[in-house]
N, C-alpha and C positions, 0 to 999 in steps of 0.2 A: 504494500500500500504506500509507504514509503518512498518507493525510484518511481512506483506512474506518479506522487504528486510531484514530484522535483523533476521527472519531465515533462509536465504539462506544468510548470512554471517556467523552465527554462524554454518549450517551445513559446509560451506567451510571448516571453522577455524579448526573442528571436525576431518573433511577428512585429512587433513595437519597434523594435529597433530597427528593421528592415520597412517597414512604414511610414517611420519619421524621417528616413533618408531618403524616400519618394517625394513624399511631401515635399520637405527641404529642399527640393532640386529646383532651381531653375530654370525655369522656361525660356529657352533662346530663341531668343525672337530673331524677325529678320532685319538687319542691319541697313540703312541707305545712307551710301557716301553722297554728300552734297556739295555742289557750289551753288556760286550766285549765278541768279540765270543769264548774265552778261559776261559770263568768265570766258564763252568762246567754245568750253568744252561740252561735248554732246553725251558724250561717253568714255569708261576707261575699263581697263581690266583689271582685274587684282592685284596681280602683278603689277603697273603700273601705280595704284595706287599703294601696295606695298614699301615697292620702292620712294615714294616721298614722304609716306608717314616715318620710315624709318630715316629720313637724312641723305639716301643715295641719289637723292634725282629733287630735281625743284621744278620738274615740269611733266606737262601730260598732255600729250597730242599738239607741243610746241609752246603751252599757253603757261604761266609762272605763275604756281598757282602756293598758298603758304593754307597747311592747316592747323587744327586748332579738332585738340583731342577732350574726350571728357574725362573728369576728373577720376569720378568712380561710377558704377552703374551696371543695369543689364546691358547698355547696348557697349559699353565701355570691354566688357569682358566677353560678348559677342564676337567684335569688333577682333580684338585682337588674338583670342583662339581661331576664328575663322580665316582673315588676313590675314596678319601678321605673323600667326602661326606662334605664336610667344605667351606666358604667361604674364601677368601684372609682376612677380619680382623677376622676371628673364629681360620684360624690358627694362625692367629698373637698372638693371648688371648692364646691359645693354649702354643704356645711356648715359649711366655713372663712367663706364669706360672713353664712351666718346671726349665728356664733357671735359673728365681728368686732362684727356690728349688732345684736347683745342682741336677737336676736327668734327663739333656738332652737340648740337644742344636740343633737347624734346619740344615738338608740337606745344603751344599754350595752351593750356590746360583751363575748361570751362565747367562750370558745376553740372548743367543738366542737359538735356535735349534742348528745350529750349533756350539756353543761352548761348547754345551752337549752332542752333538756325535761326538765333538772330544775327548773330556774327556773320554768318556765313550770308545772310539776306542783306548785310549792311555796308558786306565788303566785297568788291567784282573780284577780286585775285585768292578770296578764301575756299577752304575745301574741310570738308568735317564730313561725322557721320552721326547718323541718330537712331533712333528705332523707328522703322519705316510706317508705323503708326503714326506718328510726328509728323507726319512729312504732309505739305501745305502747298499752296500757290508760291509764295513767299521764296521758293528753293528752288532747284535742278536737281533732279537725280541722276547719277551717272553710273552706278552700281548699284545695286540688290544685291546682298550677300545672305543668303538661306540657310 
């Protein structure tokens, strides 16, 4: 009587604990790189937008474009599992390395969605992304990332 109650406490324990780590997950939504709808740019590929979130490139499809990343967030950790391919402390290593060696310094850094496509609505050469729920007249999208 004994081992079935302390199995059927330990499957409980099991269920709960495997429940609450469902729960907990976040839902990755789908991410839209933006610019301003005067920047020129129609579209880009990941790669492309990769390459300037990270510092290797200042341009896309010719046009000089400067972005502007979010601080924290879903589409923030979207964003850079899907792109960038990197987690929040690979980019931190990432950039701490750059900035040490004078050869690049990180994306400005904005609180939410919205203060990234107001940025990016109030400046023709900006490029950001947001949770494609966000996304309004106000922007251009040049990417959907799923």
């Amino acid at each position: 009587m004994y081992n079935l109650m302390k199995r059927k406490i330990v499957w409980l324990c099991s269920s709960i604990t495997l429940l609450s780590g469902l729960i907990a997950m976040p839902a990755l939504a789908d991410v839209a790189v933006i610019t301003n709808p005067g920047s020129g740019v129609s579209t880009a590929s990941s790669g492309d937008v990769k390459a300037l979130f990270l510092g290797k490139s200042k341009t896309i499809a010719g046009k000089s474009l400067t972005p502007v990343e979010q601080k924290s967030g879903g589409a923030r950790g979207s964003f850079n599992d899907k792109v960038l391919g990197k987690s929040d402390s690979q980019l931190k290593a990432y950039w701490t390395k750059l900035l040490f060696s004078g050869k690049g310094s990180p994306p400005k850094g904005l609180a939410d969605d919205a203060a990234v496509k107001a940025h990016v609505a109030a400046n023709a050469n900006s490029i950001g992304y947001i949770d494609s729920a966000a996304v309004d007249g106000s922007v251009k999208v040049i990417l959907t990332v799923k």
